[in-house]
N, C-alpha and C positions, 0 to 999 in steps of 0.2 A: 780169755776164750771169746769165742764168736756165742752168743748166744741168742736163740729166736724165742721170742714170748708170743704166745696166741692168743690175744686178745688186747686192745685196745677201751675198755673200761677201764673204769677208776682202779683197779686190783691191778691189771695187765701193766696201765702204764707209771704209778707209781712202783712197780716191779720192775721196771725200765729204767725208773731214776736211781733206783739204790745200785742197781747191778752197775749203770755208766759211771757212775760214783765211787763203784769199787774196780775200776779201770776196765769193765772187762767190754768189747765190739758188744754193738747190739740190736738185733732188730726184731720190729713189732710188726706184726700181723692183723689186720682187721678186716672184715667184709664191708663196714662202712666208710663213708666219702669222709668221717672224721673221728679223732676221737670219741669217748663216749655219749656214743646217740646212741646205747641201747639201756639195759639194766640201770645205766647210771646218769641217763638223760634226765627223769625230774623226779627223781627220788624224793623221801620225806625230810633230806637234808638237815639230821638228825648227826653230831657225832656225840653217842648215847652207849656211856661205857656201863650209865645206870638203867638201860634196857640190856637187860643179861639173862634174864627172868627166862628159859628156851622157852619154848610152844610147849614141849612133852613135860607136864609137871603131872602132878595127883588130879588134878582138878579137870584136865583136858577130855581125857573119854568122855566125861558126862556133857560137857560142852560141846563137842564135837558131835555127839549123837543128838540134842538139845536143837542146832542149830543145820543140819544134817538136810532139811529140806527148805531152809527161809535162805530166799534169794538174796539176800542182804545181811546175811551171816559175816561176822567178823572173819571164822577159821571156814569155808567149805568145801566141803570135799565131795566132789564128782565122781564116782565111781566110773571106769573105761573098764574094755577088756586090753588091759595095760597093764605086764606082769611087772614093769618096773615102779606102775602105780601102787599097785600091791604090796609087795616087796618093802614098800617105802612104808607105805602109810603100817604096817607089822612091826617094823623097825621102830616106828615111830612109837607103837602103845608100847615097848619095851623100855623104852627109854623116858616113862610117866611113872617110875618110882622117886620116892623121895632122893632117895641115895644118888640115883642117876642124874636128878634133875641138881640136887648139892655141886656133884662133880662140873656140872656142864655151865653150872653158872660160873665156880671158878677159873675155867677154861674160858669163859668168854671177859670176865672181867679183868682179867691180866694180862690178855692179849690189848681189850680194849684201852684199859690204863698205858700200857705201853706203845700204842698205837697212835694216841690223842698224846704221846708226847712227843713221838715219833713228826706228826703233825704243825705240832707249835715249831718244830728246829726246823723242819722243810718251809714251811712259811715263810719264816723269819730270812733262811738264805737264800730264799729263790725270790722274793718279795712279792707274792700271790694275794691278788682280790679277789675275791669271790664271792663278795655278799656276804660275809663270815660277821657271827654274833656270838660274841663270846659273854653272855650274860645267865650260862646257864641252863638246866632241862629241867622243867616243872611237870612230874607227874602228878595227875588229878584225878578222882574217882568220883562220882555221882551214886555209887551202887556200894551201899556198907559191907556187904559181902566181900565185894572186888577189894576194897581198902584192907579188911582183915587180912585177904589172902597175901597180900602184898605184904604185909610185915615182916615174915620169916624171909622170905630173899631179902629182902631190904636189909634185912640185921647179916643175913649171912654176903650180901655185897659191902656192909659196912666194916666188916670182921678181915675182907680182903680189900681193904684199902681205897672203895670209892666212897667216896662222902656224900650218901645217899641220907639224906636230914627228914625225919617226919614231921610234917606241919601241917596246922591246923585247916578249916577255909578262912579264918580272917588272914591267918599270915600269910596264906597263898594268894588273895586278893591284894593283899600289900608289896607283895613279889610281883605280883603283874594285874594291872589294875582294871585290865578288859575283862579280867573272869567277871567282876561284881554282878553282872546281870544274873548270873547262877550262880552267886553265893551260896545263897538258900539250900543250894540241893547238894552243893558240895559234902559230901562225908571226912573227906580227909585227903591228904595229899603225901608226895613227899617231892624234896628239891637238893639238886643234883650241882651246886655253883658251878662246879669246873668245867661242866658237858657246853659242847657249843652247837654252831648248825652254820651252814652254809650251801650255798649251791655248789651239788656233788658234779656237774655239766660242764660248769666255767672254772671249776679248779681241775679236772682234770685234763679238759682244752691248755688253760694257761702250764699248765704242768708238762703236757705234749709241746708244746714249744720250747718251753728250756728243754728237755729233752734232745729238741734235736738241734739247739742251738751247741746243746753241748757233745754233738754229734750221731748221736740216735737216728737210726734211720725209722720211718714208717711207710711201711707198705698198706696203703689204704687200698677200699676194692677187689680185695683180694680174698677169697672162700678159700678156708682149708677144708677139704675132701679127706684125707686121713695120710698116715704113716707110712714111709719106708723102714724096714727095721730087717736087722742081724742077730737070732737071737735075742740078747737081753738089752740089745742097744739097738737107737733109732738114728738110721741114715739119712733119712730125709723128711721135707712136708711136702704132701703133694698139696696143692694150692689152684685155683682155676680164675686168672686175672687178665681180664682182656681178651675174655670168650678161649684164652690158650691157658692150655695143661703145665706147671712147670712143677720141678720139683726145688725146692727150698732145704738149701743145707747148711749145716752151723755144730759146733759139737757139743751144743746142749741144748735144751731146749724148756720153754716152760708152760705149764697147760693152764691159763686164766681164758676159758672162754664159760664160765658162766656155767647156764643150764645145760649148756649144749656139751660143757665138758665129758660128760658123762657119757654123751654119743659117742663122741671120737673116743673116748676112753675104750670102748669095748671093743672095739676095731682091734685093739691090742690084746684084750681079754684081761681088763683091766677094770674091775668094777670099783666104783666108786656112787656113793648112794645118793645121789643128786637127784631130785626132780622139782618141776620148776613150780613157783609156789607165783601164782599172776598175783601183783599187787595192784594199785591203783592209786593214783593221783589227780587233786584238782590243782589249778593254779588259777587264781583272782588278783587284778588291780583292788587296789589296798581305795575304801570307800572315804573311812574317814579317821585319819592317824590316831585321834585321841583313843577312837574305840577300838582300835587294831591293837595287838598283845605284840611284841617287845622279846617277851623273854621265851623260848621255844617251848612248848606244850607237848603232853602225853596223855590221851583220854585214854586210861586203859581198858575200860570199860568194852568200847567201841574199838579197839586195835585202830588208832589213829593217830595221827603225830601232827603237830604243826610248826613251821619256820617259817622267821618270817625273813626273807629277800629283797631286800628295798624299796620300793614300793609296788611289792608282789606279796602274796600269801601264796604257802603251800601246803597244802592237806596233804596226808597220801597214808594208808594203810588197807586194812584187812588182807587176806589170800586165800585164793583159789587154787584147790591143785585138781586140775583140767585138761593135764595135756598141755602141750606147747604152742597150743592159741593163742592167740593176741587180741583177741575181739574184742570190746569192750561190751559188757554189761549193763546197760544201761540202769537197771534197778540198783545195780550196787555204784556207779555215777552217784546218782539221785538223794543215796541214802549219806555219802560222805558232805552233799551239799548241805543236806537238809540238818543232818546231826549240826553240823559249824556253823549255819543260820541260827541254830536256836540261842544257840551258847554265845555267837559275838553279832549279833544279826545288824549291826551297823559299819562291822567292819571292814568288809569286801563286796564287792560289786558278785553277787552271789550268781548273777544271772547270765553274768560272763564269764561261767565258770571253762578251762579247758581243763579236757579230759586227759589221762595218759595211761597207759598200763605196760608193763614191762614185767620179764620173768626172774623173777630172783631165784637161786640157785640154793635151794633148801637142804641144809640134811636133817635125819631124823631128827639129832641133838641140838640142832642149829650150830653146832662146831663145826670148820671148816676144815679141810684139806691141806695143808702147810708144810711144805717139804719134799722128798723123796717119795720117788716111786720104786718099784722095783726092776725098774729099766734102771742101766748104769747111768745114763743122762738125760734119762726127765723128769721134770721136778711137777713138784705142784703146788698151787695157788688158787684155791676156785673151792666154789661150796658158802659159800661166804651168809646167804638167806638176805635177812634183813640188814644186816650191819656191814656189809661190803663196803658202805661208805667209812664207816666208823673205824673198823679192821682194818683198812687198806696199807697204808702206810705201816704199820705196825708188823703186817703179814710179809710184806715186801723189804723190809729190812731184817726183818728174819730169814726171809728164804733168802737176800743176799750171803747171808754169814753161813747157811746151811751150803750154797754153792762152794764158795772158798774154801770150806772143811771148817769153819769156825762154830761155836755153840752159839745159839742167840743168847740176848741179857733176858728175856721175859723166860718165865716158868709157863710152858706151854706143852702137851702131846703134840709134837709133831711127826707128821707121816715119815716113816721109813726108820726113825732114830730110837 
């Protein structure tokens, strides 16, 4: 089949590579001059099968209300007169039972396990750099609390197959030796050997080149505007490239555009519970290697993650749900520099910190979208939140085998089946 994928991120176009793989024409759609420069430009570069943990647990309302007016809140929530903000954030306290949050970790950890293997085989044949460190995700807690809470996923991620290990703070200092300044305040940890990190920007750029080495076309510059459609099937994209209207036709089609999904989604009347959750990112020259951390970090305390990129650091978490701004925040800048001063304060040039924010594509559950829609040929891929990096591969060779009529190998809900 000819099929058109909408969206060019890391989700879109290793959904490109599985599809070219399984022989079928294929082209990719992007409003950017490149691959991923959006969502997937400087993420926390993080592939973290042992962040599975969703946002909606037991613990989140009181947190959520807790943190509801501090500018530098981990989780904050904006209230708009925004029925899809609404809508979401209702969805969202439904899905803060135990029971629900049990189910959604399993859903996120057997895509993820499958995803990160998915990963190492694409690597390995396509022979991709990316600043990839495959030493490991050390989550770390400063807050006895937080460490308690963390037990029971821990046990219920270790019961499905990730080897999520609880260790002490000496043995977390001996895993990575730039914690030692906050020993002391460490409570507890745990460490994840198999999780890796890399730059989600340059793997997805060098991935867009095999791509189209191996015939892929990409349409960069290119805005889709929405749908032609027959009934339960769609005839075209309408697209606006080069200041001219055209429409784009292929006889499937597949919807990775992020937060945005959701817009064009309803153009069809086609709800999908997306809204976009603004993340943030620093990026620092690496000050002084010895005191710079090695093995990639998770302060869960602080919703913040760190990777380290050659001689780059990257911060990047908490989320904003705000509407589809892009602004940054300067308070909450401020607060991701200052948190990672205290804790490695030798180890980046702090003062040169760049800022980034970009929208991740949240659902209530943090489970994605993967499959069928109830259009006879459009699929879906998108919804992804925080782990689009992590998922991506995993997602994308599932929804190739979901195209072809095949079952995936991973135990997943996926849409339409």
């Amino acid at each position: 089949m000819h099929i058109l994928v909408l969206g060019a991120g890391v989700v879109g176009t290793t959904t490109a590579w599985f599809l070219q793989k399984q022989g079928h024409q294929v082209t990719v759609v992007d409003r950017q001059g490149q691959a991923g420069l959006e969502t997937s430009y400087a993420n926390g570069g993080q592939i973290s099968v042992s962040h599975a943990e969703p946002w909606a647990n037991p613990s989140a309302p009181l947190k959520v209300l807790k943190w509801l007016f501090k500018a530098d809140a981990p989780l904050l929530f904006r209230p708009r007169m925004d029925p899809a903000q609404w809508r979401w954030a209702l969805s969202f306290l439904t899905q803060c039972t135990s029971a629900k949050a049990a189910h959604n970790i399993r859903q996120m950890v057997n895509l993820g396990t499958y995803s990160r293997s998915q990963l190492q085989a694409l690597r390995q044949e396509a022979g991709l750099e990316y600043d990839q460190v495959e030493k490991g995700i050390l989550h770390f807690y400063t807050n006895p609390e937080e460490f308690d809470a963390a037990l029971e996923p821990t046990r219920i991620m270790c019961d499905l197959g990730c080897d999520r290990q609880i260790i002490d703070a000496e043995k977390a200092v001996e895993i990575e030796p730039a914690l030692s300044h906050i020993q002391h305040k460490i409570a507890g940890a745990t460490y994840t050997p198999e999780d890796e990190s890399g730059d989600a920007r340059k793997f997805t750029q060098a991935l867009a080149e095999r791509c189209q080495d191996a015939g892929v076309e990409f349409c960069y510059q290119t805005d889709v505007l929405g749908f032609e459609r027959a009934g339960e099937r769609i005839l075209g994209v309408q697209v606006l490239k080069d200041g001219h209207h055209q429409t784009m036709r292929a006889d499937s089609y597949v919807l990775s555009l992020g937060s945005f999904s959701a817009v064009l989604a309803r153009q069809l009347g086609l709800f999908l519970n997306i809204y976009p959750a603004k993340g943030y990112s620093i990026t620092v020259p690496v000050k002084n290697d010895e005191a710079a951390f090695n093995v990639s970090l998770t302060d869960d305390e602080y919703k913040l993650v760190y990777s380290r990129l050659g001689d780059r650091i990257r911060v990047a978490g908490t989320a904003e749900l705000s509407g589809y701004t892009r602004d940054l925040n300067y308070t909450r800048c401020r607060a991701i520099v200052r948190r990672t001063a205290e804790i490695m304060p030798e180890a980046g040039y702090w003062d040169q910190a760049e800022f980034w924010t970009g929208l991740r594509p949240a659902t209530p559950s943090n489970v994605p979208y993967v499959g069928k829609s109830h259009f006879a040929n459009l699929y879906l891929n998108t919804g992804h939140g925080t782990l689009g990096w992590t998922h991506s591969c995993g997602s994308a060779a599932a929804l190739a085998d979901i195209v072809d009529g095949r079952k995936p190998e991973v135990d997943f809900t996926f849409s339409g089946l």
